[in-house]
C-alpha positions as CSV (number, residue, x, y, z in Angstrom):
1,X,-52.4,-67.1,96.2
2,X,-51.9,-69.7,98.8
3,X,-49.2,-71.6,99.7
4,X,-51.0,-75.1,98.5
5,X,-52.1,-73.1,95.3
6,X,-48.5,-72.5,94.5
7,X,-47.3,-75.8,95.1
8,X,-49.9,-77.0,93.3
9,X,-48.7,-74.7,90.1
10,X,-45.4,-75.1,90.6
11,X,-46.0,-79.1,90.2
12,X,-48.2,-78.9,87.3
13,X,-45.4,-76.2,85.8
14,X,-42.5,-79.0,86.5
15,X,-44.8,-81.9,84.5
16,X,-45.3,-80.0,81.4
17,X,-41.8,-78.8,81.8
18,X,-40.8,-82.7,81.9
19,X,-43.1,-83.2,78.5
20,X,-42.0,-80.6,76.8
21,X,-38.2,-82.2,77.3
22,X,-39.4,-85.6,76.5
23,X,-41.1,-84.3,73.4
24,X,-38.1,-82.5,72.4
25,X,-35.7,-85.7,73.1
26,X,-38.0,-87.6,71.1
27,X,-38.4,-85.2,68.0
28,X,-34.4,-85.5,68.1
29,X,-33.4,-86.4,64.5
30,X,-36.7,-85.6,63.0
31,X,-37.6,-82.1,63.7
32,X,-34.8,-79.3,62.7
33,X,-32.4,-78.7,65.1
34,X,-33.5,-74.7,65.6
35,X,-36.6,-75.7,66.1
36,X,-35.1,-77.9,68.7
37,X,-32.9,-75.9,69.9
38,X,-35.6,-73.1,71.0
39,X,-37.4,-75.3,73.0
40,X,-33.5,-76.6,75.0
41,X,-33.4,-72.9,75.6
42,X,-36.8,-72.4,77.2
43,X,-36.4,-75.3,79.2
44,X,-32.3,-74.0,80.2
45,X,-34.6,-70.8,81.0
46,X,-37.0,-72.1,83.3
47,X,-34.8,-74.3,85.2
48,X,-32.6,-71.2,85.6
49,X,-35.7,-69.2,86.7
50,X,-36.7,-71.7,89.3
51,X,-33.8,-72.1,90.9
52,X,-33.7,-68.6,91.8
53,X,-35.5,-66.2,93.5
54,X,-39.5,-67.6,94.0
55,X,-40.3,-64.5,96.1
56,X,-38.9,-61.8,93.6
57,X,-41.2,-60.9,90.7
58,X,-39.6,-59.3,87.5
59,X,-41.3,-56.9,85.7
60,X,-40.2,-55.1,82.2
61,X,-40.7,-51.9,80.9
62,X,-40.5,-52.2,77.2
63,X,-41.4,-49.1,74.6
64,X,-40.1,-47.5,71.7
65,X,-38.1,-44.4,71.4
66,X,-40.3,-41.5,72.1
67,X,-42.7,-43.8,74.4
68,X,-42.5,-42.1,77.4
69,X,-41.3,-45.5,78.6
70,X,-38.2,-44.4,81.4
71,X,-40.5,-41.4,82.0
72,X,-43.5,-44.1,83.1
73,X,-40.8,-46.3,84.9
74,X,-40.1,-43.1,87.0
75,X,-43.5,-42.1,87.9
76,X,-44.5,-46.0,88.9
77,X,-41.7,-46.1,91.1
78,X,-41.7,-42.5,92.6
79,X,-38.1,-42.3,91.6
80,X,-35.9,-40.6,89.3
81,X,-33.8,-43.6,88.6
82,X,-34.2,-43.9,84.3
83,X,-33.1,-39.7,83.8
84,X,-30.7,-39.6,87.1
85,X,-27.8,-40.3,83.7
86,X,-27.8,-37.2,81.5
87,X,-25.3,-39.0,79.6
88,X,-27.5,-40.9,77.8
89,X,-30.6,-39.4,76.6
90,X,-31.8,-43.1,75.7
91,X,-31.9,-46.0,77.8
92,X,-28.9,-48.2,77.0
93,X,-28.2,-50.6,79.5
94,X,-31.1,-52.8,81.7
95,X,-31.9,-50.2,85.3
96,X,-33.3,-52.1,88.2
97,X,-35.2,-50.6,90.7
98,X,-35.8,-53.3,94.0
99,X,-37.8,-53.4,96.9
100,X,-36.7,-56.6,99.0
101,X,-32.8,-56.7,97.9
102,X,-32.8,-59.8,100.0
103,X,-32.4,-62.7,97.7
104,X,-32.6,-60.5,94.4
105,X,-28.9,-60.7,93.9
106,X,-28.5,-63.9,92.0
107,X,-31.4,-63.3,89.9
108,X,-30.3,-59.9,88.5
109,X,-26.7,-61.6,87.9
110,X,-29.1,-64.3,86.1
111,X,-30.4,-61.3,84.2
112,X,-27.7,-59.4,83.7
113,X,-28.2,-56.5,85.3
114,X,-25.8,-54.3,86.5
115,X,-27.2,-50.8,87.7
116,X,-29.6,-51.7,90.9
117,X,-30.6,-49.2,93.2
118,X,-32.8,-50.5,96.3
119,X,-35.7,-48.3,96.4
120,X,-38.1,-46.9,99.6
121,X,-42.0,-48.1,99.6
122,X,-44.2,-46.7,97.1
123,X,-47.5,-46.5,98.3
124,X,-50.2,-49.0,96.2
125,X,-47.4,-50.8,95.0
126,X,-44.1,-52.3,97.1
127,X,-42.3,-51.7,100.3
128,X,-39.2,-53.4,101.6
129,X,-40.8,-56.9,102.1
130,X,-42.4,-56.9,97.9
131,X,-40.2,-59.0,96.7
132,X,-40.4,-56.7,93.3
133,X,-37.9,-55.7,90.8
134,X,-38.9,-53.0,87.9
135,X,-36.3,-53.1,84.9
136,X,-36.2,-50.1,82.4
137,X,-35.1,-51.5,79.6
138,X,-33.2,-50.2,76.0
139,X,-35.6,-49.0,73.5
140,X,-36.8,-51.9,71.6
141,X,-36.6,-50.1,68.2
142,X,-33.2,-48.9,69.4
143,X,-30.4,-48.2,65.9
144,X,-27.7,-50.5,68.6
145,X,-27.9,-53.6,67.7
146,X,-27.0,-54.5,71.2
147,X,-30.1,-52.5,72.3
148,X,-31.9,-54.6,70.2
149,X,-30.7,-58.1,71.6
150,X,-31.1,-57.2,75.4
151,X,-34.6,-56.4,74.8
152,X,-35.1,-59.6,72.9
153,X,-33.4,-61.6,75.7
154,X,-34.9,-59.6,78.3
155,X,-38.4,-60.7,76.4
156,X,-37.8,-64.2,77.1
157,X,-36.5,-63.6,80.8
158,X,-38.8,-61.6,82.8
159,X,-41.6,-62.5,84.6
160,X,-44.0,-60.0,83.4
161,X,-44.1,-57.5,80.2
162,X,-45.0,-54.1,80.3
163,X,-45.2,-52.5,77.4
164,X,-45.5,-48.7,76.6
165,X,-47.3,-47.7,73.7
166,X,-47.7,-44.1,73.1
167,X,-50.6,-42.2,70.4
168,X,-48.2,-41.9,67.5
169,X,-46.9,-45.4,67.1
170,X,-49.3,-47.6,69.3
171,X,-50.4,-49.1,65.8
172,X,-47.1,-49.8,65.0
173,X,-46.2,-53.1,62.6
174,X,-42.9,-53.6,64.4
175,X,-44.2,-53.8,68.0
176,X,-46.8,-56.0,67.2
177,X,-45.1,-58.4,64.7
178,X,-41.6,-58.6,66.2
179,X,-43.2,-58.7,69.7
180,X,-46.7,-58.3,70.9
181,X,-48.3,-61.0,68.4
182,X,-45.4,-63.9,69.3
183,X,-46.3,-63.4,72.7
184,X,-49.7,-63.9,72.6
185,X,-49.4,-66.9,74.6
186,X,-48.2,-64.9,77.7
187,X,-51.3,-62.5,78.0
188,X,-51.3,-63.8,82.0
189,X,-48.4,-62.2,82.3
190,X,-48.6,-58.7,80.2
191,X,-49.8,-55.3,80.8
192,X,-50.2,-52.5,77.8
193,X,-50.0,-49.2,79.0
194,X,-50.9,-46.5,76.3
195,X,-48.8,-43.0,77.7
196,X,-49.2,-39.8,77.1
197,X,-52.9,-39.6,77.1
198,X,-52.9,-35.9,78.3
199,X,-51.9,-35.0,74.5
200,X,-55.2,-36.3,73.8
201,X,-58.8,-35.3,74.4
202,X,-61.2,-37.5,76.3
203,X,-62.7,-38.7,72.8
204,X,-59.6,-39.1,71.1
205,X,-58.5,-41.1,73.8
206,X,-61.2,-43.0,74.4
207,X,-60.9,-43.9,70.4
208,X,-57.4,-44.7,70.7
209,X,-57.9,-47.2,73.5
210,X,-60.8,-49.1,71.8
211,X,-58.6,-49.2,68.3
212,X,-55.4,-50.4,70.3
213,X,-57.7,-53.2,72.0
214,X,-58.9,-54.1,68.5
215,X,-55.6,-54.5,67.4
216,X,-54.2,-56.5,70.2
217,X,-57.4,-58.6,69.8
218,X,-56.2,-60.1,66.2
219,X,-52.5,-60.1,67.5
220,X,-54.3,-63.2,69.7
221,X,-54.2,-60.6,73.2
222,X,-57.9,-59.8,73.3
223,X,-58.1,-60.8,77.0
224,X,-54.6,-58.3,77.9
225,X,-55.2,-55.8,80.4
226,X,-55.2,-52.2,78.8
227,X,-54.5,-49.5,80.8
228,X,-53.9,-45.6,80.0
229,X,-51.9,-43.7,81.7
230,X,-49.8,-40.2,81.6
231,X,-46.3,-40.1,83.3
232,X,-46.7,-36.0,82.8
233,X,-49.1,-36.0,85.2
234,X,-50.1,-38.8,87.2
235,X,-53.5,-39.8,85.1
236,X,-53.2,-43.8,85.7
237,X,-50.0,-44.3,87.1
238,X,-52.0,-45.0,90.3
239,X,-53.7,-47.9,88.2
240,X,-50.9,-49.4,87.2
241,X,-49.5,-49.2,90.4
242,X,-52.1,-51.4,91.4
243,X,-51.9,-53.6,88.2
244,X,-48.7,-54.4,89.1
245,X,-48.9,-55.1,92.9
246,X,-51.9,-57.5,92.2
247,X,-49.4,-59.2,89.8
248,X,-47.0,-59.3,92.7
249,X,-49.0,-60.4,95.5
250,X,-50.3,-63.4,93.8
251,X,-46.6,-64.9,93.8
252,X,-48.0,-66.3,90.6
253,X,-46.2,-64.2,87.9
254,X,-43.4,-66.3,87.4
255,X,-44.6,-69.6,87.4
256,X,-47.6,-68.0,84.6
257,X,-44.7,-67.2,82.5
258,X,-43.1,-70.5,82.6
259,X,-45.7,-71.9,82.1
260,X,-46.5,-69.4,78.8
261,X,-42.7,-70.1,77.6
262,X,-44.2,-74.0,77.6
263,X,-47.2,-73.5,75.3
264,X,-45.5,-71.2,73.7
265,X,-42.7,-73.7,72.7
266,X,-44.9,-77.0,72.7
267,X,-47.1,-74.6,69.8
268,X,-44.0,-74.0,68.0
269,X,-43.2,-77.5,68.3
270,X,-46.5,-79.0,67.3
271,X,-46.4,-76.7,64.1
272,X,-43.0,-77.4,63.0
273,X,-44.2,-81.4,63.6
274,X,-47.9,-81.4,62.3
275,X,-50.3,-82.5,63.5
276,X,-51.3,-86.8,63.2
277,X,-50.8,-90.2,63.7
278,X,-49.6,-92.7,61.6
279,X,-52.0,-95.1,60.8
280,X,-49.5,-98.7,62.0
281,X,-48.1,-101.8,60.7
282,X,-51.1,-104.2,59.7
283,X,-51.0,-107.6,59.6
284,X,-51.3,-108.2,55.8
285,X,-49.0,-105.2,55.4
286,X,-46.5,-107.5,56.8
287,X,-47.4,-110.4,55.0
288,X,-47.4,-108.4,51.7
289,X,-43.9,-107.3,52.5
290,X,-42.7,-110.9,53.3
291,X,-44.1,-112.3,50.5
292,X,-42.4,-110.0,48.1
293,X,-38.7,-110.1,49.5
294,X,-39.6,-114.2,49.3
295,X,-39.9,-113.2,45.7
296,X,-37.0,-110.8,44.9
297,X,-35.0,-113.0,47.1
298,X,-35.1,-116.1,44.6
299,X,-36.8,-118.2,47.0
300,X,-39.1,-120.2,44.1
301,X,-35.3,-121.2,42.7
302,X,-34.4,-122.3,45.9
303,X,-38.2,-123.6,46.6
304,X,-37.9,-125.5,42.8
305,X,-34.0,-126.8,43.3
306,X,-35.0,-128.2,46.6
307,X,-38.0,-130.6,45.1
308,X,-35.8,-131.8,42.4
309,X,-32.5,-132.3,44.1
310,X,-35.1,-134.6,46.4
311,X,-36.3,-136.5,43.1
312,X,-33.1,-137.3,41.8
313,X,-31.9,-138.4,45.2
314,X,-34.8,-140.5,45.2
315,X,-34.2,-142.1,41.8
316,X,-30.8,-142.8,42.7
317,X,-31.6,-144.4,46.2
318,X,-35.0,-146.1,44.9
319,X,-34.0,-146.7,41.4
320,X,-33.1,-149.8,39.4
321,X,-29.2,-150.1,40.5
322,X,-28.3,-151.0,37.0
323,X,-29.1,-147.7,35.7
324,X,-29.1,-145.6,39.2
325,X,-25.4,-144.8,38.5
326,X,-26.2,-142.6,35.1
327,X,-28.0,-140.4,37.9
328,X,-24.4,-139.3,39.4
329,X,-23.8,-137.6,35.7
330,X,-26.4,-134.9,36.5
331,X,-25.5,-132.2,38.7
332,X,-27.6,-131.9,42.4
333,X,-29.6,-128.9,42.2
334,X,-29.2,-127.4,45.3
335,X,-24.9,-128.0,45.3
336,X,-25.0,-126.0,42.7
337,X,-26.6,-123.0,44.7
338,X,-24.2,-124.1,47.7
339,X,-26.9,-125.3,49.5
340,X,-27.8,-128.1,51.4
341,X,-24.6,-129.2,52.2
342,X,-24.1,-130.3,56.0
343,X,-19.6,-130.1,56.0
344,X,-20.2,-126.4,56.3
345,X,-21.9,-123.7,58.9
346,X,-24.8,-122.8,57.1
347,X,-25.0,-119.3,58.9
348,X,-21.5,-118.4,57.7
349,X,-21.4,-119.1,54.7
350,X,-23.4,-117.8,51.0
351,X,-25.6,-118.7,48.6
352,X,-24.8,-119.0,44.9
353,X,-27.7,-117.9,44.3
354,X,-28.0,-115.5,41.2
355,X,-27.3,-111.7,42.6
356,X,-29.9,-109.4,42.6
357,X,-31.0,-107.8,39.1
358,X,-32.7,-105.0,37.9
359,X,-36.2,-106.4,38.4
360,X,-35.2,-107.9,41.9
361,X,-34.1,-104.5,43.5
362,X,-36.9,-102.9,42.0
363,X,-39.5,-105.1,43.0
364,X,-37.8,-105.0,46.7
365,X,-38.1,-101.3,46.5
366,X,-40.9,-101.2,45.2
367,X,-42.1,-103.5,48.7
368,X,-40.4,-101.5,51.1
369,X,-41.7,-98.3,49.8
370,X,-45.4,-99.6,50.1
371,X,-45.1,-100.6,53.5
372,X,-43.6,-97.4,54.9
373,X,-46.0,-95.4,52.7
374,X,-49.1,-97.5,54.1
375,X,-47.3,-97.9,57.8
376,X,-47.3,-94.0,57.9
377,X,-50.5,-93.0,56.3
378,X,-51.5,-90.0,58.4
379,X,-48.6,-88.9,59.8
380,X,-46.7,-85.6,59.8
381,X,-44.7,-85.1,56.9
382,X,-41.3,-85.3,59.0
383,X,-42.2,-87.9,61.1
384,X,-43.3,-90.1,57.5
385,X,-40.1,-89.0,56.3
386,X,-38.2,-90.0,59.2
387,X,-40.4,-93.7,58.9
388,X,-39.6,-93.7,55.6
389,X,-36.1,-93.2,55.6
390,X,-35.5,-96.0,58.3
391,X,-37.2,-98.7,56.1
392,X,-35.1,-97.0,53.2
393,X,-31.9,-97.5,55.2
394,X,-33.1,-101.3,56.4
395,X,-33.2,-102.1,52.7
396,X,-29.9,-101.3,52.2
397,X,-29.1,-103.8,54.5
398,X,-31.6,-106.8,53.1
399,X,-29.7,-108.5,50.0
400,X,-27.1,-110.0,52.5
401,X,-29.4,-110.5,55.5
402,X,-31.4,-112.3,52.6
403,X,-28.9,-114.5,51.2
404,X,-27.4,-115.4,54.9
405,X,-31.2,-116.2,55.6
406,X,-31.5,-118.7,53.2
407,X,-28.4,-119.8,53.2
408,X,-29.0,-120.9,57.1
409,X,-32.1,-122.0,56.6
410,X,-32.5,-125.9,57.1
411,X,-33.7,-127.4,54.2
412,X,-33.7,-130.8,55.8
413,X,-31.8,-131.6,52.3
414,X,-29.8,-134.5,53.8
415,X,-32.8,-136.2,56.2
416,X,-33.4,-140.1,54.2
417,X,-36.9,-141.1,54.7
418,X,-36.8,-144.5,55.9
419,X,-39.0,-145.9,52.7
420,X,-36.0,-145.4,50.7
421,X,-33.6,-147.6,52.8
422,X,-36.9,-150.2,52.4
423,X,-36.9,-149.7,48.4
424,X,-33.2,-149.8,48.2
425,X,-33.0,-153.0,49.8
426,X,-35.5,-154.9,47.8
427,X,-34.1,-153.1,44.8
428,X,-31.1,-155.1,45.7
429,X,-32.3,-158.1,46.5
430,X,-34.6,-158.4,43.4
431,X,-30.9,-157.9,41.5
432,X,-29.6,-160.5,43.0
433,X,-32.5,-163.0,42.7
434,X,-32.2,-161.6,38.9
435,X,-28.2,-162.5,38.5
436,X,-29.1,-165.2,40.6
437,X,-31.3,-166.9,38.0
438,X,-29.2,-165.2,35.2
439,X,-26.0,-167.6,36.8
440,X,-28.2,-170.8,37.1
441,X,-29.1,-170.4,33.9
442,X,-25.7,-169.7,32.7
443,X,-24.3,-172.9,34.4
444,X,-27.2,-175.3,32.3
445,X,-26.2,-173.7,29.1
446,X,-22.0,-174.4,30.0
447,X,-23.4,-178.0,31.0
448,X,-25.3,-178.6,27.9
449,X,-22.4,-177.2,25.5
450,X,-19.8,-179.7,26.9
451,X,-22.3,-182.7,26.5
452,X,-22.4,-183.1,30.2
453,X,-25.4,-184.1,31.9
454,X,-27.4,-181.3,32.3
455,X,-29.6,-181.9,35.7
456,X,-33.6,-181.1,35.8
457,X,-34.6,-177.5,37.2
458,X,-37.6,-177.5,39.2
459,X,-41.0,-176.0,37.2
460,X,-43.8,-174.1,38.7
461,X,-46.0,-174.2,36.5
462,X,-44.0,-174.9,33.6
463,X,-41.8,-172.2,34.0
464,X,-37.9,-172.9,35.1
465,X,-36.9,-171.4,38.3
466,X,-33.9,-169.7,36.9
467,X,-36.1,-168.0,33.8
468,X,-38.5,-167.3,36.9
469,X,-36.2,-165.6,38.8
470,X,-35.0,-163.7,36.1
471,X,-37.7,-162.2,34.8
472,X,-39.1,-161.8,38.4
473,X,-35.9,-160.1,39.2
474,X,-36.0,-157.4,36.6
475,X,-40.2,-157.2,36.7
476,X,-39.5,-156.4,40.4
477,X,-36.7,-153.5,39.7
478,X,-38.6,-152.3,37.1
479,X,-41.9,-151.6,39.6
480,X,-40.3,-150.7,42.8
481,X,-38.4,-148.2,40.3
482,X,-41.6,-146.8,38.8
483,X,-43.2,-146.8,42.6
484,X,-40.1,-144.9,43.5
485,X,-40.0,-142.0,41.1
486,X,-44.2,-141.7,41.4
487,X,-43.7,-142.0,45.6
488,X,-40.5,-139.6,45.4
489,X,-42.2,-137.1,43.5
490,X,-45.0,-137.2,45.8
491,X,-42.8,-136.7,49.0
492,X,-40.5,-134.2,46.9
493,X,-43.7,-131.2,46.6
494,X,-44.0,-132.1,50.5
495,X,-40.5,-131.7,51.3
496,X,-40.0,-128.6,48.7
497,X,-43.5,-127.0,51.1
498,X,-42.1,-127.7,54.1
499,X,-38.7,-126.0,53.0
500,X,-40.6,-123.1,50.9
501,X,-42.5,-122.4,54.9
502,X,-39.6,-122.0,56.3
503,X,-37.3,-120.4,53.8
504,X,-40.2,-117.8,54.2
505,X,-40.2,-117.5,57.4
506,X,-36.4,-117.1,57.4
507,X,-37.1,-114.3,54.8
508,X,-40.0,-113.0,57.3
509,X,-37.9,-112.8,60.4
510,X,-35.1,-110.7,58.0
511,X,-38.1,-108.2,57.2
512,X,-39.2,-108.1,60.7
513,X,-35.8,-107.2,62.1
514,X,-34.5,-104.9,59.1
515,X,-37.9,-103.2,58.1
516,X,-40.7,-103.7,60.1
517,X,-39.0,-103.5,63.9
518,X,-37.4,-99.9,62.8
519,X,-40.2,-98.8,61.1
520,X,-42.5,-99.8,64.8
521,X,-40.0,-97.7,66.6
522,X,-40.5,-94.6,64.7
523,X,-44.4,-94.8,65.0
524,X,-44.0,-95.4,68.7
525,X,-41.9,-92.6,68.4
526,X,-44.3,-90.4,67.4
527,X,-47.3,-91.7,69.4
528,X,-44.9,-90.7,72.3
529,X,-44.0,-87.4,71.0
530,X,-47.5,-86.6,70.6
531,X,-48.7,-87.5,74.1
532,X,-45.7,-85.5,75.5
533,X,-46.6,-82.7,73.6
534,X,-50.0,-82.9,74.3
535,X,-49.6,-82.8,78.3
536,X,-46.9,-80.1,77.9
537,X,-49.6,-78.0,75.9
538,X,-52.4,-78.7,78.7
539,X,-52.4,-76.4,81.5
C-alpha cells in the first residue's frame, strides 16, 4: 500500500472516527448509556491504537480447547514458543512472538502482554524489519473466567483475527454466536484456518471446508478467507504464512480494523436508535398549539373584561354627568383580574385570573401532546420519546409563564381616545347651558312670587330662552350620551381585537420559548445524529 494510500485511509479512518463521537455526544440522554458507553470505548480504543505503533501489525490466534491452536502458532512461526511451558498444558496468559522489537514495546504494554520473545526470520512470512507480532492467546472456551475475558478484550484489540477451527467443533454454536457472527463486520481483517486436516481424507475435507464456508456465509463472513491447514505436518501452514504477510505488507491491517470497530459501533448505534426522521414543526402546528394555550389560558376572559371595562369607562367619560357617577358603583372589569393597572410593573406581578381547572390542564395537555406527537411523526421511538418528554417538561413550566404573559401584556387599558375628552366637554357645557336656563328661569318665578316686576325674556320663535336652554341642555346630554355608549361600544370590539392580537401573541411567544424552541432542538438533534452516523457508517 503506498504511502499516499495510507494517508489517505488514515484520514478517512479519523473522519468517521470524529462522526462516530459526534453521533455518540449527540445521542447523550437519549440512547442508553451501555449502548453509549460501547461506542466511548471503541473510540478510547482507536485513539489508543493510533497513537502507537503504525508499523507493527497484531495478529491473534484464537481457538478452542483441543484446536490445535498453540500447536498452529508454532508451526507459523517456526518456533516452539506456545509448548516451551510444560506447566501449563493450556494457554493461560497472551505469548508474543515479534519480529521488529523496535517500537513494539508500548503497544504490547497497550495490550498487556507480558511474555515476548523476539523471534529470527521465517521464510514467506517476517524477518527483523516486519513490523509483526503473533499473540497465542487463552482458549476462548477456557472454564477461567479470566481466560475468557482476555480473549474477549484481546477481540476487540488486535489488528487481525485468526481463528482456529478444528473438524470436531468447527460448527460450533459458541464460536460463531459469541464471536465469529458479531464480527462480521471485520471480515477485512480475519483469517479462518480449519487444522488438523490430516485426520481427514481429501473428500471429507474438501466437505468440511465447503460446510464451514456455508456456515460463515449466514454468520454475515461469506467473503472471509478460508484456509486449511495441519500444524502435524506442514499441509498449509506455508499458506498461511503467506496470508498473513500479505496482511502485513499492506500496512493496512490496522487502520481496516478501526475502521471495522466504526461500522461495527455506528450499526450497533443505528439499531439501538432506529432508523427515521421526524417529520418538523409546521406552521399551523404552531398556530394550533397557540391557539389552544390562548384558550386554557383564559384569554376570552381577559379578551371580554377588556371590551367592557372600555364601555363603562366610556359611559362614565361620555355619559350624561348627572347619572355618570352611578357608573363608579360597578366594579372595573379588568381591576378585578389585576389588570390594566399602570402603579405596578406589569412583568412582576400576577393575574387574578381564575387558576387552571380540570378542563384547562387537560385541554393544555391535550395541545402539547398533539404537537409533539405530530412534530415527531417518523422518528425513532427514543428520539420521539426524548421530543416528547421535552414538550412534557416545557408544560410544566407554562401556567406561570402564561399568567406572567398576560399579566405583562399591554392592554392599552389606560390610553383615552381624544373623542372622549370632545364628548365630555360638550357633555358639560350642555349641563351648564341646562342649569343655566334652569337658574333664569328660577329667578322669573322668585320675581313673579314677590310681585316684582318680572322683565321680558327674549323668544325665538315663541319659545323663552331659558325653557330653550333647558330643554336644549338636557336634549343635548341625552344624544351625545346615546352617541357615546353606540361610539364606545364600537371602539370597545376594536380595542378588545387589538388587545386579544396581542394577548395571543404574548401567549405565542410563551409556546414558542417553552414548547416549540425545545421541541426544534431535539429534531435538529436527531437530523444531526443521523448525518453523523451516516458518515461514520460510510467507508
Amino acid at each position: 500500500m503506498s504511502r499516499h494510500s495510507q494517508v489517505r485511509e488514515s484520514s478517512q479512518l479519523q473522519r468517521r472516527l470524529e462522526s462516530l463521537n459526534t453521533a455518540r455526544e449527540l445521542a447523550e440522554g437519549v440512547l442508553p448509556e451501555q449502548e453509549l458507553q460501547s461506542v466511548y470505548d471503541v473510540l478510547e480504543r482507536a485513539a489508543s491504537r493510533r497513537s502507537l505503533s503504525a508499523e507493527h501489525t497484531v495478529v491473534g490466534f484464537f481457538g478452542a480447547t483441543g484446536s490445535g491452536k498453540s500447536s498452529l502458532f508454532n508451526a507459523v512461526s517456526g518456533s516452539e514458543l506456545a509448548t516451551a511451558a510444560a506447566r501449563r498444558p493450556t494457554t493461560s496468559a497472551p505469548l508474543a512472538g515479534i519480529w521488529g522489537e523496535d517500537g513494539s514495546g508500548p503497544l504490547l504494554d497497550w495490550l498487556d502482554v507480558k511474555e515476548r520473545h523476539t523471534l529470527p526470520p521465517v521464510p514467506g512470512l517476517a524477518d527483523e524489519h516486519t513490523g509483526l507480532v503473533l499473540l497465542d492467546l487463552p482458549d476462548f472456551d477456557s472454564t477461567r473466567v479470566e481466560n475468557r475475558e482476555i480473549v474477549q478484550r484481546m477481540v476487540g484489540m488486535v489488528d487481525v483475527l485468526v481463528w482456529v477451527l478444528d473438524p470436531q467443533k468447527y460448527a460450533d454454536a459458541a464460536v460463531h454466536n459469541d464471536f465469529l457472527r458479531p464480527m462480521a463486520s471485520h471480515g477485512a481483517v480475519t483469517l479462518v484456518v480449519l487444522n488438523q486436516v490430516d485426520k481427514l481424507s481429501s473428500a471429507d475435507a474438501s466437505a468440511v471446508m465447503q460446510s464451514l464456508e456455508g456456515i460463515l456465509a449466514r454468520d454475515g463472513l461469506g467473503q472471509v478467507r478460508v484456509l486449511s491447514a495441519s500444524a502435524l505436518t506442514g499441509d498449509g501452514v506455508q499458506t498461511l504464512r503467506g496470508a498473513i504477510r500479505n496482511v502485513v505488507v499492506q500496512r493496512e491491517a490496522t487502520t481496516q480494523r478501526l475502521a471495522a470497530d466504526v461500522t461495527r459501533a455506528a450499526t450497533e448505534l443505528a439499531r439501538a436508535s432506529g432508523e427515521g426522521e421526524a417529520r418538523g414543526i409546521k406552521g399551523n402546528a404552531k398556530a394550533r398549539l397557540a391557539s389552544e394555550l390562548s384558550t386554557a389560558a383564559n384569554v376570552p376572559v381577559v379578551v371580554d373584561a377588556v371590551q367592557r371595562s372600555f364601555k363603562r369607562e366610556s359611559a362614565k367619560r361620555t355619559g350624561w354627568p348627572v347619572t355618570r357617577w352611578l357608573l363608579r358603583f360597578r366594579p372595573d372589569p379588568l381591576r378585578r383580574l389585576n389588570l390594566g393597572r399602570d402603579d405596578t410593573r406589569p412583568e412582576l406581578s400576577r393575574t387574578s385570573l381564575p387558576p387552571a381547572g380540570a378542563p384547562e390542564r387537560a385541554r393544555t395537555d391535550a395541545a402539547v401532546r398533539d404537537f409533539a406527537d405530530d412534530a415527531s411523526t417518523g422518528a425513532p421511538g427514543p428520539w420521539r420519546a426524548a421530543i416528547r418528554g421535552v414538550a412534557r417538561d416545557g408544560r410544566e413550566q407554562l401556567p406561570d409563564a402564561l399568567d406572567q404573559a398576560i399579566a405583562g401584556t399591554d392592554l392599552k387599558a389606560t390610553k383615552r381616545p381624544l373623542w372622549w375628552v370632545l364628548f365630555n366637554t360638550l357633555q358639560w357645557l350642555a349641563l351648564l347651558l341646562a342649569v343655566g336656563g334652569l337658574g333664569w328661569l328660577g329667578v322669573l318665578a322668585v320675581l313673579g312670587y314677590f310681585q316684582m316686576p318680572v322683565p321680558e325674556v327674549p323668544r325665538t320663535e315663541g319659545w323663552p330662552w331659558p325653557t330653550l336652554m333647558v330643554v336644549g341642555g338636557v336634549v343635548l346630554g341625552i344624544v351625545l350620551a346615546i352617541s357615546g355608549r353606540m361610539l364606545g361600544g364600537w371602539a370597545a370590539r376594536v380595542r378588545a381585537s387589538g388587545a386579544a392580537k396581542r394577548l395571543k401573541a404574548a401567549v405565542a411567544a410563551v409556546a414558542e420559548q417553552r414548547i416549540v424552541e425545545p421541541v426544534e432542538v431535539e429534531i435538529t438533534r436527531l437530523k444531526a445524529f443521523n448525518a453523523a452516523l451516516k458518515a461514520a457508517r460510510s467507508g
